[in-house]
C-alpha positions as CSV (number, residue, x, y, z in Angstrom):
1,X,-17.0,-113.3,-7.7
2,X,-16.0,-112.1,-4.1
3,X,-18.6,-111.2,-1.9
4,X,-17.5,-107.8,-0.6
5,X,-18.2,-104.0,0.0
6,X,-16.0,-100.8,0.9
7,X,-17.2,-99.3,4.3
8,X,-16.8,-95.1,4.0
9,X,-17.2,-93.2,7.3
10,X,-16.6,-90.1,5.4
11,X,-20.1,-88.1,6.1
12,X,-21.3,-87.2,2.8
13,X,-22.0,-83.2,2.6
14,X,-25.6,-82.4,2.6
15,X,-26.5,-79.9,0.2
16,X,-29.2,-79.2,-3.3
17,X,-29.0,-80.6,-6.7
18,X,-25.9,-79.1,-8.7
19,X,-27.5,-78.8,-11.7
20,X,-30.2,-76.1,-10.4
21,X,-26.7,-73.9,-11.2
22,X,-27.4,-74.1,-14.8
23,X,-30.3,-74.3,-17.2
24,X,-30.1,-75.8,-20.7
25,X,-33.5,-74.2,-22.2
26,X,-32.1,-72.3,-24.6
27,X,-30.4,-75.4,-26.5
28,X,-33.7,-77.9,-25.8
29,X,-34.9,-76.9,-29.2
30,X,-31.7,-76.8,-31.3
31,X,-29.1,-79.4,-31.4
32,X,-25.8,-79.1,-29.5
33,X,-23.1,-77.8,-31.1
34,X,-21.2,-79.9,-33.2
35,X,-17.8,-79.3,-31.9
36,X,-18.7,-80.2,-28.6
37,X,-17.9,-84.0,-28.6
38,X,-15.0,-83.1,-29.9
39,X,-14.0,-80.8,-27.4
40,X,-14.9,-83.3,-24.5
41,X,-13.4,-86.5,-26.0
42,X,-10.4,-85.8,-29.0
43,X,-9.0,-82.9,-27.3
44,X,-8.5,-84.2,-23.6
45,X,-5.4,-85.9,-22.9
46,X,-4.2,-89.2,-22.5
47,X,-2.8,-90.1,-18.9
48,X,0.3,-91.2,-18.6
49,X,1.4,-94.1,-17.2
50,X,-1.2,-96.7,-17.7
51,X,-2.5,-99.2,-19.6
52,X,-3.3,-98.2,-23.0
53,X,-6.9,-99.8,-22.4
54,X,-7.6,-97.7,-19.7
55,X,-7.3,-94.3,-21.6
56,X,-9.3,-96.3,-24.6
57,X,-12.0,-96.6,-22.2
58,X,-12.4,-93.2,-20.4
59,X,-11.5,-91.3,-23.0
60,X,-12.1,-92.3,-26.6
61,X,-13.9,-94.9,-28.3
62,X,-13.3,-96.4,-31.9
63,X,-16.0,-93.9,-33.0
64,X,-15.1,-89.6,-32.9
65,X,-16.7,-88.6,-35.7
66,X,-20.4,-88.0,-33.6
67,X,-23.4,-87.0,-34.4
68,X,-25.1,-83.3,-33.2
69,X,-27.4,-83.8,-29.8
70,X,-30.7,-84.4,-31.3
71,X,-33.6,-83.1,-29.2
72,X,-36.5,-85.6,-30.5
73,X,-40.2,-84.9,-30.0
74,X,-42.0,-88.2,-30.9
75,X,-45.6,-86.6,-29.4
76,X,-46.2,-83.5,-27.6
77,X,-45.5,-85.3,-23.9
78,X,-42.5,-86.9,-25.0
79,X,-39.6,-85.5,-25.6
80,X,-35.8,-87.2,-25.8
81,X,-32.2,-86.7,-26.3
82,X,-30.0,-89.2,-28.9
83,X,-26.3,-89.7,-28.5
84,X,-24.9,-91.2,-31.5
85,X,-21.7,-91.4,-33.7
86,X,-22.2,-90.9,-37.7
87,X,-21.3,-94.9,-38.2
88,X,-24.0,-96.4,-39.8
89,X,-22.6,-99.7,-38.1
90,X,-25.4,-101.5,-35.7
91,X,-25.3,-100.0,-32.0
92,X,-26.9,-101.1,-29.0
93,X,-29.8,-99.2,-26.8
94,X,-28.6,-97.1,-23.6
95,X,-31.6,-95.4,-22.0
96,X,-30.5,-93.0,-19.3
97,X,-32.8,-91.4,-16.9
98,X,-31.1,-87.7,-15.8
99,X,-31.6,-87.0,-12.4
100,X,-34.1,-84.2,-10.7
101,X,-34.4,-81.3,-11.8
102,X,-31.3,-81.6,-14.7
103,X,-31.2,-82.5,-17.9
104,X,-29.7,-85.1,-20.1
105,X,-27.3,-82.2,-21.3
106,X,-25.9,-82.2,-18.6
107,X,-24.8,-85.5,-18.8
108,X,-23.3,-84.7,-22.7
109,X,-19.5,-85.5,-21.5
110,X,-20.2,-89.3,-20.5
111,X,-23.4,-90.0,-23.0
112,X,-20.5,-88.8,-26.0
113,X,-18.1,-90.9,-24.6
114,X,-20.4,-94.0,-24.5
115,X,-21.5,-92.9,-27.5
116,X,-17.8,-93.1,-28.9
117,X,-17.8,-96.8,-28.1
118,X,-20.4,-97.4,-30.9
119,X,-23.4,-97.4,-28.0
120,X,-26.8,-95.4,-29.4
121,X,-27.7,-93.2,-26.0
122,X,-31.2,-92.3,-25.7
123,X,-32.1,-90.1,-22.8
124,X,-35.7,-89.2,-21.9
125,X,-36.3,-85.6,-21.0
126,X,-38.6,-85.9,-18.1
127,X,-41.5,-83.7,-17.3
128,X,-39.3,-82.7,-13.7
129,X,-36.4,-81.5,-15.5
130,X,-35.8,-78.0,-15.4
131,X,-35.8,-77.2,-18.9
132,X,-39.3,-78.9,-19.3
133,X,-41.7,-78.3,-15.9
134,X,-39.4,-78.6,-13.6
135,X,-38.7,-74.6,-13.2
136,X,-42.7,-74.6,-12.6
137,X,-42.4,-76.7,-9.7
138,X,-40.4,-74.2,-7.6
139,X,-42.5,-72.0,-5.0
140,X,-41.6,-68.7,-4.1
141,X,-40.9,-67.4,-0.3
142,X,-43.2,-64.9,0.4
143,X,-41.1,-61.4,0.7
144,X,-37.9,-62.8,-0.9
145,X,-36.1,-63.8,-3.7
146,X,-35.9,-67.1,-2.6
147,X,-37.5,-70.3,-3.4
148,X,-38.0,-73.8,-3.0
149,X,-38.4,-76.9,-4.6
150,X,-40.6,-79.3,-3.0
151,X,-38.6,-82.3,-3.1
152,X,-40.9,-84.2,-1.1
153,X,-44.0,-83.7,-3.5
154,X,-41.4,-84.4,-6.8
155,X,-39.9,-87.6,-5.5
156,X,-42.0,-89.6,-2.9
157,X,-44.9,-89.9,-5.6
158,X,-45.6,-93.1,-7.3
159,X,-47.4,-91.7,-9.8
160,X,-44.1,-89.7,-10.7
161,X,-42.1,-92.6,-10.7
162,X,-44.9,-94.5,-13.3
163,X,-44.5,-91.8,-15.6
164,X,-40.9,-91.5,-15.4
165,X,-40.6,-95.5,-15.9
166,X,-42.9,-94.9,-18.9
167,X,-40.5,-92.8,-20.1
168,X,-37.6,-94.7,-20.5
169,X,-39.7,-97.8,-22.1
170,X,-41.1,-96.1,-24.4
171,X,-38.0,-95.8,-26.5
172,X,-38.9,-99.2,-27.2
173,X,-41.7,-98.1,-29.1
174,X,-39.4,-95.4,-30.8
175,X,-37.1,-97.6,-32.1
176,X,-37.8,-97.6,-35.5
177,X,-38.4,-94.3,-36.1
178,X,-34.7,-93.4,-34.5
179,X,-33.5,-95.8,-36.8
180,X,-34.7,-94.1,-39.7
181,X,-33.3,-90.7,-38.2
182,X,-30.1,-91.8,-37.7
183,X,-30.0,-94.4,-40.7
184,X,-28.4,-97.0,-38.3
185,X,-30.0,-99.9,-36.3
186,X,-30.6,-100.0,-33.0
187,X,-29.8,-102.9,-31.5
188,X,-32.5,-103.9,-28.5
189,X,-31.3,-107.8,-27.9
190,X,-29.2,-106.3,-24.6
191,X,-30.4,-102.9,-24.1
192,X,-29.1,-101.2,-20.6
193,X,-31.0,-99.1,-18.8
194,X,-29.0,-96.5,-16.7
195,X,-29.6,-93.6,-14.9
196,X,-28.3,-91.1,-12.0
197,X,-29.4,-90.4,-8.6
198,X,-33.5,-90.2,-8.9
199,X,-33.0,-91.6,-12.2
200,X,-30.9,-94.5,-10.6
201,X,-33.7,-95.0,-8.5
202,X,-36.0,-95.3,-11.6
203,X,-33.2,-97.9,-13.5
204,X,-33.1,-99.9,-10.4
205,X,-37.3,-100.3,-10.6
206,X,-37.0,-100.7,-14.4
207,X,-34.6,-103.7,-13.6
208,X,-36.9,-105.2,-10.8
209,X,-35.8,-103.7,-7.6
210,X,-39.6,-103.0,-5.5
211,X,-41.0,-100.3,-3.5
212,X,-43.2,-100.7,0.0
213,X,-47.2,-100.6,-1.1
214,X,-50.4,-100.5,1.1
215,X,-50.1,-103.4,3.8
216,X,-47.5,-105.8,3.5
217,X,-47.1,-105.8,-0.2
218,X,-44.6,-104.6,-2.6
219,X,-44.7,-102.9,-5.5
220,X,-42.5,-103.6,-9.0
221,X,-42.2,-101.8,-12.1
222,X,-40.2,-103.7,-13.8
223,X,-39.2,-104.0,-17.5
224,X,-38.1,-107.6,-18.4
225,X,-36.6,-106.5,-21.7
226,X,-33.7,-104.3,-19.8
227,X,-30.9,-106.7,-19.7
228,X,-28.7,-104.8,-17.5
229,X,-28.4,-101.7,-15.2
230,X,-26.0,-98.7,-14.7
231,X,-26.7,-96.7,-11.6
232,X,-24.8,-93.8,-10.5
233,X,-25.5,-92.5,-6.8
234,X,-28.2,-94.8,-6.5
235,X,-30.7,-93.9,-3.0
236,X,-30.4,-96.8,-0.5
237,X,-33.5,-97.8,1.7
238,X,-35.2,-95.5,4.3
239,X,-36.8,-93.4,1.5
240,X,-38.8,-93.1,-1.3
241,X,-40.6,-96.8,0.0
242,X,-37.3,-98.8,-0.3
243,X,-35.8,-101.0,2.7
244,X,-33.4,-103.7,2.9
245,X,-35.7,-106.3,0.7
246,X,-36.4,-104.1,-2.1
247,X,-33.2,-105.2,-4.2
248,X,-33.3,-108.8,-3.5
249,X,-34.5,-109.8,-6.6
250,X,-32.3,-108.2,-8.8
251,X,-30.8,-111.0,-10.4
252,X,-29.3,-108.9,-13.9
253,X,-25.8,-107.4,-14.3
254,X,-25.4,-104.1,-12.1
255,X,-23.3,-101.3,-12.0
256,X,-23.2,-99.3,-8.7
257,X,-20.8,-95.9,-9.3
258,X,-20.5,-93.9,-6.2
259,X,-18.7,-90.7,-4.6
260,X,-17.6,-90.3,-1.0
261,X,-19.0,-86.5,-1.5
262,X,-22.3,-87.0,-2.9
263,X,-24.2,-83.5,-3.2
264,X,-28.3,-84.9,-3.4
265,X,-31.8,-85.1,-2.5
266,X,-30.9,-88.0,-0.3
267,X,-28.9,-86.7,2.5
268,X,-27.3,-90.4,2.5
269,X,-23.5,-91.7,3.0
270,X,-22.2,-93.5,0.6
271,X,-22.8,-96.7,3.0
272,X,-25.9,-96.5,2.7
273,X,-26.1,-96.1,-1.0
274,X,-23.9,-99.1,-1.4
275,X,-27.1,-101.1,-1.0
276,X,-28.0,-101.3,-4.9
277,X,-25.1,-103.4,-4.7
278,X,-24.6,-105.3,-1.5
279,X,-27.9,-106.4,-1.2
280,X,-29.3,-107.5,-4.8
281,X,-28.9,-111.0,-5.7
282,X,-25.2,-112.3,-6.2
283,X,-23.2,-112.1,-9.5
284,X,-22.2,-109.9,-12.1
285,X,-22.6,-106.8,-9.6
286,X,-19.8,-104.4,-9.9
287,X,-19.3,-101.2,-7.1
288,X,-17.0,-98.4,-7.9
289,X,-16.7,-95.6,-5.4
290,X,-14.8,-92.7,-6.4
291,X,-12.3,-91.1,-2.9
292,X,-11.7,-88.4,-4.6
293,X,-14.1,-85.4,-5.9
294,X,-18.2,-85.3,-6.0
295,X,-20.9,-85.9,-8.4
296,X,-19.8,-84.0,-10.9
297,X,-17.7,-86.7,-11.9
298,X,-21.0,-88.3,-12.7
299,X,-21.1,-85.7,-15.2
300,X,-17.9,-85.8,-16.4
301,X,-17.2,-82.4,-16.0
302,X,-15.5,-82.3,-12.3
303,X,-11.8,-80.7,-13.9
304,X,-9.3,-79.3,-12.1
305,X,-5.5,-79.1,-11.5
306,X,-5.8,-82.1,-8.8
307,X,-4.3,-85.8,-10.0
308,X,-6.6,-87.8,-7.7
309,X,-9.8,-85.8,-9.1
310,X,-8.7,-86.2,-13.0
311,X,-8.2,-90.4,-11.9
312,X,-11.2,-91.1,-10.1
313,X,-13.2,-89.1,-13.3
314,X,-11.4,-91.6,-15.5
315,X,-12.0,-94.5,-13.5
316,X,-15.7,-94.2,-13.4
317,X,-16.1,-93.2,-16.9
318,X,-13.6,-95.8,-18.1
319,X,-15.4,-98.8,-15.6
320,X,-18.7,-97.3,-16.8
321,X,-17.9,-98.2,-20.8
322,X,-16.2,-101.4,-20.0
323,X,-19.6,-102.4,-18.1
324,X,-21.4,-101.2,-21.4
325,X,-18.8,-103.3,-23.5
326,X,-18.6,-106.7,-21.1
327,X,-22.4,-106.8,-20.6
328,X,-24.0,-105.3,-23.9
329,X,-21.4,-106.5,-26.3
330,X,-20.8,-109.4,-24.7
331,X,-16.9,-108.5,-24.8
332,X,-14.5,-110.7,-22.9
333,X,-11.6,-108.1,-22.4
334,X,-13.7,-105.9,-20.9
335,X,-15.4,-107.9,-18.5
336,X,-11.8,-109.4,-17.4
337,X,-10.3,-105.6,-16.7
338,X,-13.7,-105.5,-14.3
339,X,-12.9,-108.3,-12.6
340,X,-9.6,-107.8,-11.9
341,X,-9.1,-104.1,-10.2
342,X,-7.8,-103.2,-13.1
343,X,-9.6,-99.6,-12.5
344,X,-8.0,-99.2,-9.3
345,X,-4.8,-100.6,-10.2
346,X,-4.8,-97.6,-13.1
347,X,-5.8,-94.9,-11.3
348,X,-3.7,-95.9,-8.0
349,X,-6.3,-96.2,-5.6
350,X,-8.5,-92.8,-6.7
351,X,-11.2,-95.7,-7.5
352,X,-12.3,-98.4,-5.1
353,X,-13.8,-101.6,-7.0
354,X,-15.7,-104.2,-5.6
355,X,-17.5,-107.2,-7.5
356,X,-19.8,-110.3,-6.2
C-alpha cells in the first residue's frame, strides 16, 4: 500500500461545535420517526454518471426496510441509540462515539445508511451531549445572554475520556439484551469502533492510540476486542496529551475521513489532523479528505444545489460503508474499490484518497 499523505494549506475556519444549533431532547425519549430513514436513504437520488457501486455504497444498502431509532436505557447512567434494519439476518457491531456536545441523532443520516448495509449501529449517548448534561455544562456571562461552554474542563479531562471509553465497551456487555430487542444477532467477531471529532479521539484510544501521563509515561485505554476504527475529523497532537508518538502503535485497520473546512474544538488544519493516519503503524490505513464543503458532511446532511458538495458527501459516506464492508465483512469488492481511487475517480476529484 503506498506510503503517502495530501498536504492542505487551506486554513481551516475556526469557529464552535455545529450541533449547539440544534437540540434533540424532545425525541431522546421516543423513537425517531419512522419515515425518516426513508426520507434520507430511498428518496435521494442516484448520481449520474458512475459506477453503479458507488451510488450502492453512499446511498442505499441491500436493507431499506429499517427499524425506528431506539433510545435504550440499560441502567439509569447509560443510555444508547440502535440503528438497525427489520432483517432478522446476523449484523455486525458499529459503536460510534458522537462528538461534544451533539448527539448520536445527529448523526441519523450516515448511522441509517450503515445501517442499510446490514451493520447493527450502536451509539452511546454520552453524559456531555447536550440532550443529556451537556446543556448543564454551559456558564452564563454575567449581564448577558451569552454563555460559554468550557471546552477546556469538558475535553482535557482523563477522567472524561475513562467514562466516555466505558461507554462505548460497554455495549459489549449489552449484547444480549439488544439481541433479544431486536430479535437479530449481533455479530461481535469484528466489531468497529467509530466516532467523530472528540469521539474520534475516544475511537483512536479504544483502538490503542496513547495519551502523555505523569513523567515520561504514556497512558492507553485500549480495547483489544475492537478490530477496526473509523475516525471522522480526528484531533492531531499538540492537545488533549497527544504528540507525534501517540499513534504509533496502532497496528488495526483505520479510516481517517477529513474536510478542508473543519468547524471544531480543535482549531487544527487538516494537516495536522492527518496524523491518525500518517503516523500509526503501516497498512490497511485509508485517508479521505473531502475539498469540498465542512463537517456537516460528517453528518450527512451538508445539501445544497452545489455538484462538488453533493460528491464529496457521497464519497465519504460511500468510502465510509465500503471500509465497514472490506474490514467487518471481510468483503473483497469493497476493499479493491478502496484501494484503487475508486472514490476519487467517481466523484472527480471532490474526494482525495490516500492508503498505506
Amino acid at each position: 500500500m503506498e506510503n503517502d499523505q495530501i498536504t492542505i494549506s487551506r486554513r481551516g475556519i475556526l469557529g464552535v461545535i455545529p450541533a449547539l444549533a440544534t437540540t434533540f431532547a424532545s425525541v431522546v425519549s421516543s423513537r425517531a420517526s419512522s419515515s425518516e430513514p426513508f426520507e434520507d436513504l430511498a428518496i435521494r437520488d442516484d448520481i449520474t454518471g458512475v459506477d453503479p457501486r458507488f451510488n450502492f455504497y453512499w446511498n442505499k444498502g441491500e436493507q431499506l426496510y429499517l427499524r425506528d431509532t431506539i433510545s435504550y436505557r440499560p441502567s439509569s447512567s447509560h443510555q444508547y441509540m440502535v440503528f438497525s434494519s427489520q432483517s432478522s439476518k446476523p449484523g455486525r457491531l458499529v459503536v460510534f462515539s458522537h462528538g461534544v456536545l451533539s448527539s448520536p441523532l445527529d448523526y441519523k443520516s450516515m448511522m441509517y445508511l450503515w445501517a442499510s448495509h446490514g451493520f447493527i449501529v450502536i451509539c452511546p449517548v454520552h453524559e456531555d451531549a447536550v440532550i443529556s448534561k451537556g446543556g448543564a455544562l454551559r456558564t452564563q456571562e454575567t449581564g448577558t445572554q451569552f454563555g460559554t461552554w468550557p471546552f477546556e474542563k469538558i475535553l482535557d479531562n482523563q477522567d472524561k475520556w475513562a467514562h466516555r471509553s466505558r461507554d462505548c465497551t460497554h455495549v459489549f456487555d449489552l449484547v444480549g439484551e439488544l439481541e433479544g430487542i431486536l430479535e437479530r444477532k449481533i455479530l461481535t467477531d469484528r466489531p468497529i469502533i467509530a466516532g467523530h471529532e472528540f469521539g474520534a479521539f475516544i475511537a483512536s484510544l479504544l483502538l490503542g492510540a496513547t495519551v502523555e501521563a505523569d513523567g515520561a509515561e504514556t497512558r492507553s485505554y485500549m480495547e483489544t476486542r475492537f478490530f477496526a476504527s473509523l475516525l471522522f475529523g480526528p484531533p492531531g497532537p499538540g492537545i488533549l496529551k497527544l504528540n507525534d508518538e501517540s499513534w504509533s502503535k496502532v497496528q488495526k485497520p483505520l479510516y481517517c475521513g477529513l474536510t478542508m473546512t473543519d468547524l471544531d474544538f480543535t482549531q487544527q488544519e487538516a494537516i495536522v489532523k492527518q496524523a491518525a493516519y500518517k503516523l500509526s503503524a503501516p497498512n490497511y490505513k485509508h485517508l479521505f479528505v473531502a475539498r469540498h464543503g465542512n463537517q456537516q458532511l460528517y453528518f450527512g446532511s451538508q445539501k445544497g444545489k452545489d455538484e462538488n458538495v453533493t460528491a464529496a458527501r457521497a464519497g465519504l459516506m460511500g468510502s465510509s460503508v465500503a471500509f465497514l464492508r472490506a474490514y467487518g465483512n471481510y468483503e473483497n469488492a469493497a476493499f479493491q474499490d478502496l484501494t484503487t481511487n475508486f472514490f476519487e475517480r467517481m466523484t472527480l476529484g471532490a474526494i482525495t484518497e490516500r492508503r498505506r
